[in-house]
C-alpha positions as CSV (number, residue, x, y, z in Angstrom):
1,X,-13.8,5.0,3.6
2,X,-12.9,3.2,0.4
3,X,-16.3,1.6,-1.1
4,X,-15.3,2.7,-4.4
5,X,-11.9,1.0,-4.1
6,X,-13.6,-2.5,-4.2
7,X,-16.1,-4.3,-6.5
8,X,-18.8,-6.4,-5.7
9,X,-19.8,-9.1,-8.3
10,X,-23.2,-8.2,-9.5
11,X,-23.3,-4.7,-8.9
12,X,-21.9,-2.0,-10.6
13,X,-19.0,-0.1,-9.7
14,X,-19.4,2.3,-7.0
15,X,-18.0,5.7,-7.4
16,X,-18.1,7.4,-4.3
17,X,-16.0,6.7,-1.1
18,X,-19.2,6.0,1.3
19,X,-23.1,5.1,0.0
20,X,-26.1,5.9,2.4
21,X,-26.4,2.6,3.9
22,X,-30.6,2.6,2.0
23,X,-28.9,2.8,-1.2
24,X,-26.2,-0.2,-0.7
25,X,-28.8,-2.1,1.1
26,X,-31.6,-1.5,-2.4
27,X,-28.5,-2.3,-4.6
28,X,-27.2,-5.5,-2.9
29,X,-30.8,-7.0,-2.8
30,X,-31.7,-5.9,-6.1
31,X,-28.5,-8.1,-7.3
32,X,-29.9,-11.3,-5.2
33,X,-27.8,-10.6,-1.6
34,X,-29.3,-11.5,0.9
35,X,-28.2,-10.3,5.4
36,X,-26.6,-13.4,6.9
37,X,-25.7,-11.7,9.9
38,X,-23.9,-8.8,12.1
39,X,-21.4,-8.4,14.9
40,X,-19.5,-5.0,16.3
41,X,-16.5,-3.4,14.4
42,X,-13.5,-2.1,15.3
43,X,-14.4,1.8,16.1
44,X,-17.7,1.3,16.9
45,X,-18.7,0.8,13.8
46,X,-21.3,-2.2,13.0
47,X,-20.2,-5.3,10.3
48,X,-22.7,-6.9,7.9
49,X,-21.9,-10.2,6.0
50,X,-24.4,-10.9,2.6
51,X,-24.7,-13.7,0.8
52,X,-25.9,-14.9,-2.7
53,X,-26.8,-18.0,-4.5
54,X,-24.1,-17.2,-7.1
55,X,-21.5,-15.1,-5.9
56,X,-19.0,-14.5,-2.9
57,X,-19.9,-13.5,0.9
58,X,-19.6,-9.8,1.0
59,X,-18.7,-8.1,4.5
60,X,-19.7,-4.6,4.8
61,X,-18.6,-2.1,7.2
62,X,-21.5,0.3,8.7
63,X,-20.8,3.9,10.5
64,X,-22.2,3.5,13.8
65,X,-24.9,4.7,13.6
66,X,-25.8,2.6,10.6
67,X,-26.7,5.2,8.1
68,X,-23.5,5.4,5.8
69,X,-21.6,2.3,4.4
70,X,-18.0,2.7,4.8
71,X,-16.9,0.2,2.9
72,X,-17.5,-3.4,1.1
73,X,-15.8,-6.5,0.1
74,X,-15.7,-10.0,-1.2
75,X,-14.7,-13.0,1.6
């Protein structure tokens, strides 16, 4: 759970260790990302890769039940 150890181009810094996966999602398309696609996780958990006309691919990592992004980063 480190989403406020990385920073995603675009968006401002997050400041808490997880995000309810509603407001990552509103944040990441308000700053132009766009789903690319998904595939299992280690754990159980779900992955998430976005992409953007500008920036980096960003994989995300999703709690299982897909309600709380763990964590974020740049590819």
């Amino acid at each position: 759970m480190t989403l406020d150890k990385h920073t995603i181009q675009g968006l401002s810094a997050f400041t808490t260790k997880t995000l309810p996966s509603s407001e990552f999602e509103k944040r990441m398309i308000n700053a132009g990302y766009y789903e690319v696609g998904t595939a299992p996780a280690k754990g159980g958990r779900i992955k998430i890769w976005w992409s953007h006309d500008t920036y980096p691919r960003v994989e995300s990592v999703y709690s299982s039940d897909k309600n709380t992004v763990i964590t974020a980063y740049h590819v």
